[in-house]
LOLO-313858 format. One record per residue (C-alpha): residue number from 0; residue in one letter; x, y, z. Coordinates in steps of 0.25 Angstrom, whole numbers, plus 5000, padded with zeros to 4 digits. Layout:
N
<pt><minu>NUM</minu><zado>A</zado><X>X</X><Y>Y</Y><Z>Z</Z></pt>
...
This chain:
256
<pt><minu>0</minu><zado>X</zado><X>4910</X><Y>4742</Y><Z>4946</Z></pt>
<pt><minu>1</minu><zado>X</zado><X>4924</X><Y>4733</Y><Z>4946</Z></pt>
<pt><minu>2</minu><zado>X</zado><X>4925</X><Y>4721</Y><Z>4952</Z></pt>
<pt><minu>3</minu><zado>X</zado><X>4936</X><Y>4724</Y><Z>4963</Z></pt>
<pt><minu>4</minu><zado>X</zado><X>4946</X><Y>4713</Y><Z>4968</Z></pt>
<pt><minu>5</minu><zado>X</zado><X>4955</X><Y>4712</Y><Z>4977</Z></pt>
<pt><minu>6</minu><zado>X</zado><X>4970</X><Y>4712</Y><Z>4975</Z></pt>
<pt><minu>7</minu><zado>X</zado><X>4979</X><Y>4711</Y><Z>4988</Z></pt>
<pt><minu>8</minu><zado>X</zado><X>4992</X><Y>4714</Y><Z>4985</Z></pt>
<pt><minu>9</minu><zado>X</zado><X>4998</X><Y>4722</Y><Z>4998</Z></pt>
<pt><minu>10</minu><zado>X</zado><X>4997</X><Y>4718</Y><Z>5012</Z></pt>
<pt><minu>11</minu><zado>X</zado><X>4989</X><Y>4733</Y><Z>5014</Z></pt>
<pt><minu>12</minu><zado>X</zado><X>4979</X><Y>4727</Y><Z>5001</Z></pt>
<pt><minu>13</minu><zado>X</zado><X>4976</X><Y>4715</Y><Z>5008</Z></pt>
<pt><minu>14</minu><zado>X</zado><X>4975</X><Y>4719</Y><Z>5024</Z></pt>
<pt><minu>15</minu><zado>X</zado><X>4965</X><Y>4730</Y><Z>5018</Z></pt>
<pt><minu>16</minu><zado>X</zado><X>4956</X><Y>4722</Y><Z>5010</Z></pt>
<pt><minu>17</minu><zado>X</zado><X>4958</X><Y>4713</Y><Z>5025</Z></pt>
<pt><minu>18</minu><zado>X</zado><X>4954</X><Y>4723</Y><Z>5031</Z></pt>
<pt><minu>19</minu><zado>X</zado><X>4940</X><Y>4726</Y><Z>5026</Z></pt>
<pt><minu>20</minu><zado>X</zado><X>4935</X><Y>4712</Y><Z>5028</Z></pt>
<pt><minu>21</minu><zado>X</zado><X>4942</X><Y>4711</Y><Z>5042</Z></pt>
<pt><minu>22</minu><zado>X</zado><X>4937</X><Y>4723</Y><Z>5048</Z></pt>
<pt><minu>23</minu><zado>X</zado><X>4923</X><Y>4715</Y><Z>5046</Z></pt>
<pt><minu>24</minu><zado>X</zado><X>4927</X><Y>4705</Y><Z>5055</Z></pt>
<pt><minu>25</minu><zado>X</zado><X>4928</X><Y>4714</Y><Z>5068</Z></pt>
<pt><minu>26</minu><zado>X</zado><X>4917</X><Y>4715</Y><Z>5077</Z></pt>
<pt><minu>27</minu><zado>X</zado><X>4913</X><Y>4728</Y><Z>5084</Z></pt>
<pt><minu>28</minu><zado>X</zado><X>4924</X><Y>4734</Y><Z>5091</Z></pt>
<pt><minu>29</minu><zado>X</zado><X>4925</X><Y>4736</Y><Z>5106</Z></pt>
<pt><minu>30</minu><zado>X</zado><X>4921</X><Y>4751</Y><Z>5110</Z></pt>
<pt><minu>31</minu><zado>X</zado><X>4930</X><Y>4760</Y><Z>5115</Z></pt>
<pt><minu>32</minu><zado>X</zado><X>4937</X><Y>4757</Y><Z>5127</Z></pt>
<pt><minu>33</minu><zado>X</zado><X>4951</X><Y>4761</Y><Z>5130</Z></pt>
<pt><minu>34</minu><zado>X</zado><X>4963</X><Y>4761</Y><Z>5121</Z></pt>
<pt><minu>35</minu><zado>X</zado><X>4970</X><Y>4749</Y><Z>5128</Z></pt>
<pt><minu>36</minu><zado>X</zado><X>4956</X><Y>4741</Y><Z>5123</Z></pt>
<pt><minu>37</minu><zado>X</zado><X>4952</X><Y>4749</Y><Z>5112</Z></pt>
<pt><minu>38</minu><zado>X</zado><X>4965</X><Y>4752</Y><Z>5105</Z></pt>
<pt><minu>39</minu><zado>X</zado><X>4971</X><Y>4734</Y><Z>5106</Z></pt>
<pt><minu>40</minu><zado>X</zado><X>4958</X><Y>4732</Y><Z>5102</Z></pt>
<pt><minu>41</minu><zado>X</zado><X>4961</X><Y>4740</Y><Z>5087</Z></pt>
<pt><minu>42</minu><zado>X</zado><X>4971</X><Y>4732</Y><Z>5086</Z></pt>
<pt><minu>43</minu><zado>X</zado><X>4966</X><Y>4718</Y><Z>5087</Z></pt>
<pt><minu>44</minu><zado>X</zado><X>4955</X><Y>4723</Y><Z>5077</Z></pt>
<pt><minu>45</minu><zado>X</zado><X>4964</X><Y>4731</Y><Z>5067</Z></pt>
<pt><minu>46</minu><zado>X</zado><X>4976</X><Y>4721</Y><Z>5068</Z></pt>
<pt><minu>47</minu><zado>X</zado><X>4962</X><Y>4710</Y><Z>5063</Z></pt>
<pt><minu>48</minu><zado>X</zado><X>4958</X><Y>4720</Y><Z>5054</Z></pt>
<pt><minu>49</minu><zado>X</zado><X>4973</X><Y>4721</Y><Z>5047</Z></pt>
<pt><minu>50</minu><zado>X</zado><X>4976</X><Y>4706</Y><Z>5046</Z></pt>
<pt><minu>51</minu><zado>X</zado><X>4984</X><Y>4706</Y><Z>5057</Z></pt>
<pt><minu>52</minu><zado>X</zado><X>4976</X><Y>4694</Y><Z>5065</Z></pt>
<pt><minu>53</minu><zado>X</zado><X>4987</X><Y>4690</Y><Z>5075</Z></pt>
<pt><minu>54</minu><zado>X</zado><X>4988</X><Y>4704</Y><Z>5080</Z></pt>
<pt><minu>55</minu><zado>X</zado><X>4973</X><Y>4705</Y><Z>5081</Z></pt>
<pt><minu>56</minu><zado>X</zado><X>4975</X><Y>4693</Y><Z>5091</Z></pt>
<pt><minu>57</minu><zado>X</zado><X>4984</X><Y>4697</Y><Z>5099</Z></pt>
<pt><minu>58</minu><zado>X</zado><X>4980</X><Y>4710</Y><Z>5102</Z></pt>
<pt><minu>59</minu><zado>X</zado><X>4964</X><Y>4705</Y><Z>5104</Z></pt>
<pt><minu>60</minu><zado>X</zado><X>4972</X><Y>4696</Y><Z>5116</Z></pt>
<pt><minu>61</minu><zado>X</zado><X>4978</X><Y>4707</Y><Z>5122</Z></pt>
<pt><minu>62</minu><zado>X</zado><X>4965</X><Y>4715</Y><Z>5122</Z></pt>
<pt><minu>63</minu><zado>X</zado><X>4958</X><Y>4704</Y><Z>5130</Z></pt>
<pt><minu>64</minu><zado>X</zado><X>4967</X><Y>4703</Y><Z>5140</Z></pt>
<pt><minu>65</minu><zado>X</zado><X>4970</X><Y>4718</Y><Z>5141</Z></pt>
<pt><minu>66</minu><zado>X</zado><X>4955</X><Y>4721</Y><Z>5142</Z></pt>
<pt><minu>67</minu><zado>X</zado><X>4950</X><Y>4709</Y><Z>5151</Z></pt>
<pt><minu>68</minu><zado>X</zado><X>4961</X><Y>4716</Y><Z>5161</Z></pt>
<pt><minu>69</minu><zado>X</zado><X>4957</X><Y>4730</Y><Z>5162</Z></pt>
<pt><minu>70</minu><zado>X</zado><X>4942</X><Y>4725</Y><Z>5162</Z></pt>
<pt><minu>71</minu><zado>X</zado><X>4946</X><Y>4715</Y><Z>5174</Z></pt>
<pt><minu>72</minu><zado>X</zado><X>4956</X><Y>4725</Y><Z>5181</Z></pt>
<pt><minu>73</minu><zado>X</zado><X>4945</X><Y>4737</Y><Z>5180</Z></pt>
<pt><minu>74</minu><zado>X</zado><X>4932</X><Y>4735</Y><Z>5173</Z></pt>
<pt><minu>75</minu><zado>X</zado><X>4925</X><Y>4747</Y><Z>5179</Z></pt>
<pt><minu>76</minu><zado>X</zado><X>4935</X><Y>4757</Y><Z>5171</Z></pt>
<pt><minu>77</minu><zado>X</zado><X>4945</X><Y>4759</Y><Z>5157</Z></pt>
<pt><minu>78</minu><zado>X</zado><X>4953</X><Y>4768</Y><Z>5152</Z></pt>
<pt><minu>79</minu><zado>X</zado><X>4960</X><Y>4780</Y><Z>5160</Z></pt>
<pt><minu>80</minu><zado>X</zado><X>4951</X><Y>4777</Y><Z>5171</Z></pt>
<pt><minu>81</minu><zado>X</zado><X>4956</X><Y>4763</Y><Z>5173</Z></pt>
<pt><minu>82</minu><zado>X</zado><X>4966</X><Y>4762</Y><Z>5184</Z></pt>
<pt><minu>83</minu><zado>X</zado><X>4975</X><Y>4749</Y><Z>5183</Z></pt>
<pt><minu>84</minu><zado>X</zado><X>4990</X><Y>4748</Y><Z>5189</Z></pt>
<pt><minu>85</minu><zado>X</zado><X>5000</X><Y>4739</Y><Z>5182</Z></pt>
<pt><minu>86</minu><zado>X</zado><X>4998</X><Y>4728</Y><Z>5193</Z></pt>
<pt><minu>87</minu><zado>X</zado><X>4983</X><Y>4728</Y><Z>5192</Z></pt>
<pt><minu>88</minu><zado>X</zado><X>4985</X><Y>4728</Y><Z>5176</Z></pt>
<pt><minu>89</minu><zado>X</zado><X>4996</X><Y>4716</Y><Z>5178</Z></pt>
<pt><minu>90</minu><zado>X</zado><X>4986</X><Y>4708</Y><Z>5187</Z></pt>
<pt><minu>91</minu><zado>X</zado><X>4980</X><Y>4698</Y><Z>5177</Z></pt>
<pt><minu>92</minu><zado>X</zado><X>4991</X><Y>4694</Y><Z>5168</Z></pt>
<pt><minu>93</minu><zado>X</zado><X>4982</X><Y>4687</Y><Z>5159</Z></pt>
<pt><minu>94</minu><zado>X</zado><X>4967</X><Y>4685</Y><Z>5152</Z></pt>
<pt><minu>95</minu><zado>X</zado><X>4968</X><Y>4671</Y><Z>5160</Z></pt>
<pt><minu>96</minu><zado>X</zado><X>4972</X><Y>4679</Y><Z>5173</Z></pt>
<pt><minu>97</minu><zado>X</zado><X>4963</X><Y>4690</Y><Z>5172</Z></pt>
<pt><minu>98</minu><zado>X</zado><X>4950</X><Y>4679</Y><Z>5168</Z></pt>
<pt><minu>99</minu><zado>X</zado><X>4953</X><Y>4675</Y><Z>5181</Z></pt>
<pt><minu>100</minu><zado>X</zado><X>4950</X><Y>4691</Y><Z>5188</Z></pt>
<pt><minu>101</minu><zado>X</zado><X>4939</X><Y>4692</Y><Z>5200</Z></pt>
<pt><minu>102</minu><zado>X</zado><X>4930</X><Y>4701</Y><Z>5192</Z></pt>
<pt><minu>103</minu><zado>X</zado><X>4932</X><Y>4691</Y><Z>5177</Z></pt>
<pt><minu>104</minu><zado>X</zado><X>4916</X><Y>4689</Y><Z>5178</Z></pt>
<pt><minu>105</minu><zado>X</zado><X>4914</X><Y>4703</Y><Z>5177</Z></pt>
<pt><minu>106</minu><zado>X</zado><X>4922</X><Y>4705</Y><Z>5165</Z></pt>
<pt><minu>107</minu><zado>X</zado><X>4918</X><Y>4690</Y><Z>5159</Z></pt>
<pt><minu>108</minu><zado>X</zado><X>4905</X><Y>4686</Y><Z>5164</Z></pt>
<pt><minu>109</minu><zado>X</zado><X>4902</X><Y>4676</Y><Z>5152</Z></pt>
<pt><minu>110</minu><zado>X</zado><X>4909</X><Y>4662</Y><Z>5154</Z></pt>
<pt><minu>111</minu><zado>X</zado><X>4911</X><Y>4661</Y><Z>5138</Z></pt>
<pt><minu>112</minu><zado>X</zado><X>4918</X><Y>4674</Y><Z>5139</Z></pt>
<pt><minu>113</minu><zado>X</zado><X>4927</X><Y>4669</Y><Z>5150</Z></pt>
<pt><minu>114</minu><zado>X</zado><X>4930</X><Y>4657</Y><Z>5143</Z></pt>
<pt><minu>115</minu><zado>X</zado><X>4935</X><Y>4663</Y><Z>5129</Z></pt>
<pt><minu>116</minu><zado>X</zado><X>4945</X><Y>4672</Y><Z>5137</Z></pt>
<pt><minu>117</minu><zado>X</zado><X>4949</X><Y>4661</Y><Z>5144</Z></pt>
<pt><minu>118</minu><zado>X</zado><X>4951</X><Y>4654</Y><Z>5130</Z></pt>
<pt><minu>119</minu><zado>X</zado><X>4957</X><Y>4666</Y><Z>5124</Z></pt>
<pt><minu>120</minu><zado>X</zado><X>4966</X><Y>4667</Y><Z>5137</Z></pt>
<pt><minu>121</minu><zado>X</zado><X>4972</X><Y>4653</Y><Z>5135</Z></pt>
<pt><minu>122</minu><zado>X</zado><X>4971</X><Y>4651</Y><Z>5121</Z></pt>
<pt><minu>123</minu><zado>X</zado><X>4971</X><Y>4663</Y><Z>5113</Z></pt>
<pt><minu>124</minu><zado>X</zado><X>4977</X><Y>4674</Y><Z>5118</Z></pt>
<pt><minu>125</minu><zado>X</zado><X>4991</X><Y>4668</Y><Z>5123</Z></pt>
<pt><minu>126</minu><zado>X</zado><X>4992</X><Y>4659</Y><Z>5110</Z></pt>
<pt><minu>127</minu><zado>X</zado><X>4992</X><Y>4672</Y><Z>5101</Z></pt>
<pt><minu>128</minu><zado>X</zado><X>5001</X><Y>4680</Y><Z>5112</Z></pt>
<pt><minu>129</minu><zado>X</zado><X>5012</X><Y>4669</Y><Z>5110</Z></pt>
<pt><minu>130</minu><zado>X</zado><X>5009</X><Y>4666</Y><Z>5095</Z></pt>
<pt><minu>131</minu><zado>X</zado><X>5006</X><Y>4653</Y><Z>5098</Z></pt>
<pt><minu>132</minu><zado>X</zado><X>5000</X><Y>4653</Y><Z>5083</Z></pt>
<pt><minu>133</minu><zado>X</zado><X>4998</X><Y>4637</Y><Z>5082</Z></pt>
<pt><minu>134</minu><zado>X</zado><X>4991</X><Y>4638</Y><Z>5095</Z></pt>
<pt><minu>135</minu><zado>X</zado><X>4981</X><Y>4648</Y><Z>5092</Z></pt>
<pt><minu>136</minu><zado>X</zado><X>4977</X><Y>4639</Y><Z>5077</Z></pt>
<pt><minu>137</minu><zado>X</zado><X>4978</X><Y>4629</Y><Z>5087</Z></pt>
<pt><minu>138</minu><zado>X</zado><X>4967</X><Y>4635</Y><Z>5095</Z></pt>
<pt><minu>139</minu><zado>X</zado><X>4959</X><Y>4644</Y><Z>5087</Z></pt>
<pt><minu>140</minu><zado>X</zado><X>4958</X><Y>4637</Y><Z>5073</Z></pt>
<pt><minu>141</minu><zado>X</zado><X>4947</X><Y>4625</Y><Z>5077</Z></pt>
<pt><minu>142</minu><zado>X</zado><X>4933</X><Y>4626</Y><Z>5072</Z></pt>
<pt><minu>143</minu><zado>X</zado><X>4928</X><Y>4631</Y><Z>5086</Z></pt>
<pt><minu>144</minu><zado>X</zado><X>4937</X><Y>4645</Y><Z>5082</Z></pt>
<pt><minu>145</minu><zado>X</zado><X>4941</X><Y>4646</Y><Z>5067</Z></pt>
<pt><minu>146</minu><zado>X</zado><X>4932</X><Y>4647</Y><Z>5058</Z></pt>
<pt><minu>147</minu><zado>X</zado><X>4925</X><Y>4635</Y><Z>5052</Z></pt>
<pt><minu>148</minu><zado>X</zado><X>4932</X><Y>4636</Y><Z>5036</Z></pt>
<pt><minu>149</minu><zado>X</zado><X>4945</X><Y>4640</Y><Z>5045</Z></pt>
<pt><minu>150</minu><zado>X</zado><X>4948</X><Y>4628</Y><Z>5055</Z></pt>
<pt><minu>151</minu><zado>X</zado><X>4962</X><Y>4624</Y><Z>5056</Z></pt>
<pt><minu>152</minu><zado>X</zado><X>4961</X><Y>4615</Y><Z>5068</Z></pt>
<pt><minu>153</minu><zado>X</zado><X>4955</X><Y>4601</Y><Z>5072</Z></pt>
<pt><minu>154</minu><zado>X</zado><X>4948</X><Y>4600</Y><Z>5085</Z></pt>
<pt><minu>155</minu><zado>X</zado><X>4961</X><Y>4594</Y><Z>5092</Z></pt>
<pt><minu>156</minu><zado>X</zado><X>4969</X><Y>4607</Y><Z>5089</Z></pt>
<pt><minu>157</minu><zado>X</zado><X>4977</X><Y>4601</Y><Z>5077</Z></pt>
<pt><minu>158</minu><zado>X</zado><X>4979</X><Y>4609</Y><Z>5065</Z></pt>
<pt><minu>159</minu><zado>X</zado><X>4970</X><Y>4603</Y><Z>5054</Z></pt>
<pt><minu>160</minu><zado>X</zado><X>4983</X><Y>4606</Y><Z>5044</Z></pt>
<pt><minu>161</minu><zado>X</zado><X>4997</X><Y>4603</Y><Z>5047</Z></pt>
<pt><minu>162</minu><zado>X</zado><X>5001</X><Y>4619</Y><Z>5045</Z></pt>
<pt><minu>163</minu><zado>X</zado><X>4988</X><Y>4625</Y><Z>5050</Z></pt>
<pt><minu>164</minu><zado>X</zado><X>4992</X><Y>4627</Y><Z>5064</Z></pt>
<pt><minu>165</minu><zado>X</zado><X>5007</X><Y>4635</Y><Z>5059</Z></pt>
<pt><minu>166</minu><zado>X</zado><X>5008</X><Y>4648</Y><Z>5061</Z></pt>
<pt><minu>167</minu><zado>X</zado><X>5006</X><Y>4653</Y><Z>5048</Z></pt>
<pt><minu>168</minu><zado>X</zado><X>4993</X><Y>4646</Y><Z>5050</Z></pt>
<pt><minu>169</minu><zado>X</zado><X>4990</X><Y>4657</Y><Z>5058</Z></pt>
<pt><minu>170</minu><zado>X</zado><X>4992</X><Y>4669</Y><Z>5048</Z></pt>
<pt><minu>171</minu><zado>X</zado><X>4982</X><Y>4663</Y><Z>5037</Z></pt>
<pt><minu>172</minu><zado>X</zado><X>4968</X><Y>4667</Y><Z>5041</Z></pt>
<pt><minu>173</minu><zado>X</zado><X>4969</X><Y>4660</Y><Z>5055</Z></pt>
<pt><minu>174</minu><zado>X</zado><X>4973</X><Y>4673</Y><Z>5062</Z></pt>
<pt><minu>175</minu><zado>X</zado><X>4962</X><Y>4679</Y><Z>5055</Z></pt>
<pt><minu>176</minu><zado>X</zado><X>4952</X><Y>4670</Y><Z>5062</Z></pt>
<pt><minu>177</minu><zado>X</zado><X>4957</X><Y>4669</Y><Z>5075</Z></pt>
<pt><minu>178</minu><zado>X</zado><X>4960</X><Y>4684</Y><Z>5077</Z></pt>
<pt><minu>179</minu><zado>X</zado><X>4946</X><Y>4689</Y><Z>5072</Z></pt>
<pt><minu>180</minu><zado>X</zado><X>4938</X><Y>4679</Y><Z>5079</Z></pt>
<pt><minu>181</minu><zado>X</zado><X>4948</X><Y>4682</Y><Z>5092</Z></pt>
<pt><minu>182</minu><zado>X</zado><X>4944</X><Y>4699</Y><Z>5089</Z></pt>
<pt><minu>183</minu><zado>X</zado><X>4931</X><Y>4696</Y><Z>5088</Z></pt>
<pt><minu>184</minu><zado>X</zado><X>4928</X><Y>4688</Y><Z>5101</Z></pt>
<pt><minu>185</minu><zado>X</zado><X>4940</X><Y>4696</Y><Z>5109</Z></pt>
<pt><minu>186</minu><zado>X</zado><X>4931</X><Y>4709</Y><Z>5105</Z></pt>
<pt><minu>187</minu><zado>X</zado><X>4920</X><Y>4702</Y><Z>5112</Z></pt>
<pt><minu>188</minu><zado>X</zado><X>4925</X><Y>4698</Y><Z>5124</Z></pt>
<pt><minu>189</minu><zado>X</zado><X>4933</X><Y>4713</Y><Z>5124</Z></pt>
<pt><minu>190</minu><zado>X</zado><X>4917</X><Y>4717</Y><Z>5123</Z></pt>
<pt><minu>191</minu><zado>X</zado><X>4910</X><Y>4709</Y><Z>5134</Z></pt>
<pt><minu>192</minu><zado>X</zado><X>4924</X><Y>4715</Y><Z>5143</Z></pt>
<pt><minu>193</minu><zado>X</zado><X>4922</X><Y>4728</Y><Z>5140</Z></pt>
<pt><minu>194</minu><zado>X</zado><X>4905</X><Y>4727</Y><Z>5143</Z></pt>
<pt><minu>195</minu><zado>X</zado><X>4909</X><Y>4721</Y><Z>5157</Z></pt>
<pt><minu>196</minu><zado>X</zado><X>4917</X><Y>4733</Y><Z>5160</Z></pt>
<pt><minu>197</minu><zado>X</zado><X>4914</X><Y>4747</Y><Z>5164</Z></pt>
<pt><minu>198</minu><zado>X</zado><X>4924</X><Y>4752</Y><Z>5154</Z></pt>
<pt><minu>199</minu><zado>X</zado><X>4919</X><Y>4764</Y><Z>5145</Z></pt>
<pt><minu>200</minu><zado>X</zado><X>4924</X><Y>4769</Y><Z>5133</Z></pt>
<pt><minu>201</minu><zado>X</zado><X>4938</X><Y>4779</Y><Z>5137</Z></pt>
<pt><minu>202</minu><zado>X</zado><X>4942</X><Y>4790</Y><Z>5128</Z></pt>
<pt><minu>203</minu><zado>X</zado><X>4951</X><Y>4797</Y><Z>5138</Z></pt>
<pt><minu>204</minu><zado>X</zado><X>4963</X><Y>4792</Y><Z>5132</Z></pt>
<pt><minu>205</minu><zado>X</zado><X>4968</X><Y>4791</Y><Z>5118</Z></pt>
<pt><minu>206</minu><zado>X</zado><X>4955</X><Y>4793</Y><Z>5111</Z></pt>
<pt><minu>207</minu><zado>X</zado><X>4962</X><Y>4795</Y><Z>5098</Z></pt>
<pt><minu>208</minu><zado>X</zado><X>4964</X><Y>4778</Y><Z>5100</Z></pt>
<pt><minu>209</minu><zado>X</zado><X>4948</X><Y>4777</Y><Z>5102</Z></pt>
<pt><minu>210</minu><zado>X</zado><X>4948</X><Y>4785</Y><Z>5087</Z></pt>
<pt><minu>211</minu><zado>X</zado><X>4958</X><Y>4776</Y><Z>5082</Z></pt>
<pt><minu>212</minu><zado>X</zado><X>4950</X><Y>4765</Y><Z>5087</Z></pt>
<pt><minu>213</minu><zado>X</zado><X>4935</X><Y>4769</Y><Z>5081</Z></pt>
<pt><minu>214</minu><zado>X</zado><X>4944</X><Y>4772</Y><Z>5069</Z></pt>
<pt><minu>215</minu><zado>X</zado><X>4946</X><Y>4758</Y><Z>5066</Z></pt>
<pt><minu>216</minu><zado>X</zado><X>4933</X><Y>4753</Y><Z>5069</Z></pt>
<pt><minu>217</minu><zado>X</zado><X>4926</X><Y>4762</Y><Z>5062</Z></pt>
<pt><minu>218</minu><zado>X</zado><X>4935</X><Y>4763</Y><Z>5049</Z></pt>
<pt><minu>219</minu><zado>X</zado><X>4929</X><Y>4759</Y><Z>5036</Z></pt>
<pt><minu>220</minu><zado>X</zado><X>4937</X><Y>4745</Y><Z>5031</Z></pt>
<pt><minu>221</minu><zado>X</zado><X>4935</X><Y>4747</Y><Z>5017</Z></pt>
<pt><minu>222</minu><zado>X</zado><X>4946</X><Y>4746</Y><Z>5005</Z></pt>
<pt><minu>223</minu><zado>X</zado><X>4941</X><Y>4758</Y><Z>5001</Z></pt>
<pt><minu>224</minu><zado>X</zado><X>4939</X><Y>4765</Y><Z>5014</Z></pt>
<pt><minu>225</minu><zado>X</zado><X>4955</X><Y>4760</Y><Z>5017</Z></pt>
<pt><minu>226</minu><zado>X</zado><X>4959</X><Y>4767</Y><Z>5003</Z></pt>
<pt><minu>227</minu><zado>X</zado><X>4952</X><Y>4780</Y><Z>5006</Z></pt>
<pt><minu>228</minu><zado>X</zado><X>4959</X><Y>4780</Y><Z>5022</Z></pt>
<pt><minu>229</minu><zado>X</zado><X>4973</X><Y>4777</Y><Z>5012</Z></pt>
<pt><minu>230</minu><zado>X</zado><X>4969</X><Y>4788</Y><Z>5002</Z></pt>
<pt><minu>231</minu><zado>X</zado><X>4967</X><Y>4801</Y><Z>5013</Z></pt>
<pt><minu>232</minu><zado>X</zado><X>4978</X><Y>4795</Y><Z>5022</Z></pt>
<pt><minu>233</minu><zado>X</zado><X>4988</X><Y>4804</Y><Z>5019</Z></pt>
<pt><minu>234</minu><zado>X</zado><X>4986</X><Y>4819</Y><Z>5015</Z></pt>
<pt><minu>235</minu><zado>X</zado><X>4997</X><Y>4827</Y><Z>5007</Z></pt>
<pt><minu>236</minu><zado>X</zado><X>5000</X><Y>4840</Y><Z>5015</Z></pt>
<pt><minu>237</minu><zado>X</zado><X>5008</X><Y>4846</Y><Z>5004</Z></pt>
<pt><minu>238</minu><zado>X</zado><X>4999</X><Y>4845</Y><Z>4994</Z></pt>
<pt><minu>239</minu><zado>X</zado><X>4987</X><Y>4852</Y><Z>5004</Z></pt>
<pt><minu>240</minu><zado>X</zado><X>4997</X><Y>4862</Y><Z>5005</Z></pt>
<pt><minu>241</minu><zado>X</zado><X>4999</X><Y>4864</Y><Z>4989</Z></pt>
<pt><minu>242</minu><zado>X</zado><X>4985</X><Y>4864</Y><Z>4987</Z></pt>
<pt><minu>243</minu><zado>X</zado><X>4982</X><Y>4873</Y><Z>4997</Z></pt>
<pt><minu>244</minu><zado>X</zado><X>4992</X><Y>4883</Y><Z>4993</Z></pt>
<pt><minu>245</minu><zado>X</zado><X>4985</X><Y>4881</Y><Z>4977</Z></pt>
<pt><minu>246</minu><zado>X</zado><X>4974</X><Y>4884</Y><Z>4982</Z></pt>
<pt><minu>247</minu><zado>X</zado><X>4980</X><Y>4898</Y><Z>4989</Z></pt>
<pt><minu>248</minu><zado>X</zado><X>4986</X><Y>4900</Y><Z>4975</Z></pt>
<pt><minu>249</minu><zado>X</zado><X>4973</X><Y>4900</Y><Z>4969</Z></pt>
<pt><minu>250</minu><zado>X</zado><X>4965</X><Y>4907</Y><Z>4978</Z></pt>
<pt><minu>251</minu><zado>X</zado><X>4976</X><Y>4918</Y><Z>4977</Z></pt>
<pt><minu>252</minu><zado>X</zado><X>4974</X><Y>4918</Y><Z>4961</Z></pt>
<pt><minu>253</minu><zado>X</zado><X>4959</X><Y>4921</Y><Z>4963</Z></pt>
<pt><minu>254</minu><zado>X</zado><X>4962</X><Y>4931</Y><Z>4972</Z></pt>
<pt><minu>255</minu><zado>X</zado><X>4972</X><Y>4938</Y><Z>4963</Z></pt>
């Protein structure tokens, strides 16, 4: 048996050989809900899974708020059967506004769950939806978030190195830290909502994208599983058709 080592010359080399160590990181995915949740959801975990970490972030944001909404507006039912005008959806502009709903404790009981949206509310999410870069390594790189080997930030919020709050700061490994820790805890939180509803899992609509979803989940993140998914991607229909009309010719020879 070969020693095997890895050579990443191409970007598709290098997210692959990603790839089958990030798709380790996720936790277990939420269940099958409704394409608005299920379907944002895939793409915070397969824009984590392909390197791309800001995008993971921004779309685990937009997830919260857009499902902390339609469990706030009408717990009781998802999907097709919800019934929400414009104006109702247009109610709570924001995760701070709709924290602040007559039914939150139904939604949220737990004081710790309240306070890390709050925190995510004020900090997090409108930081990353402005790309205020600096801001979120201000915030999210001490030793109470980052990992311990991976600190950037003294306890006053100053960068422990001149150039380690810089936006390119960002896109070396940081994003990676703060986006899986951020999917990982969002898909809690996502969890606990989703168990304080009545929703039930819809299929009445677009169920090809609930296929799409298990797809994902339930795919095999091995180099040699990806090189096997590459190998039958495609199938040469003229040469069926030139096989298939040898084989005619030769079944009319043994007939002759």
């Amino acid at each position: 048996m070969g020693l095997k080592v890895s050579i990443n010359r191409d970007y598709f080399n290098i997210m692959a050989d990603n790839a089958v160590q990030l798709i380790k990181e996720l936790p277990e995915p939420l269940p099958w809900v409704e394409p608005s949740i299920n379907m944002l959801y895939l793409n915070a975990a397969s824009s984590l899974v392909m390197g791309n970490f800001y995008g993971s972030i921004i779309c685990s944001s937009t997830l919260l708020e857009h499902t902390l909404r339609l469990a706030v507006l009408n717990p009781d039912s998802n999907g097709l059967k919800r019934q929400l005008s414009k104006s109702k959806l247009d109610k709570y502009q924001s995760i701070s506004a709709l924290l602040k709903a007559p039914n939150i404790s139904n939604i949220i009981p737990n004081q710790d769950d309240i306070d890390w949206w709050e925190n995510v509310a004020s900090k997090l999410r409108n930081k990353s939806a402005h790309y205020l870069i600096p801001t979120l390594l201000k915030l999210f790189t001490g030793k109470d978030y980052a990992p311990e080997n991976y600190v950037l930030t003294n306890d006053d919020g100053t960068p422990q190195h001149d150039l380690l709050h810089d936006w390119g700061s960002f896109f070396h490994k940081t994003d990676y830290h703060i986006a899986i820790r951020f999917f990982k805890e969002s898909t809690d939180q996502l969890q606990k909502i989703i168990n304080n509803t009545q929703w039930e899992s819809d299929l009445s609509w677009w169920e090809s994208q609930a296929d799409h979803y298990n797809m994902f989940f339930e795919y095999q993140w091995t180099i040699d599983n990806m090189k096997n998914s590459l190998n039958i991607m495609y199938k040469d229909l003229f040469q069926r058709s030139e096989k298939k009309s040898e084989d005619c010719s030769e079944e009319e020879g043994h007939i002759r």
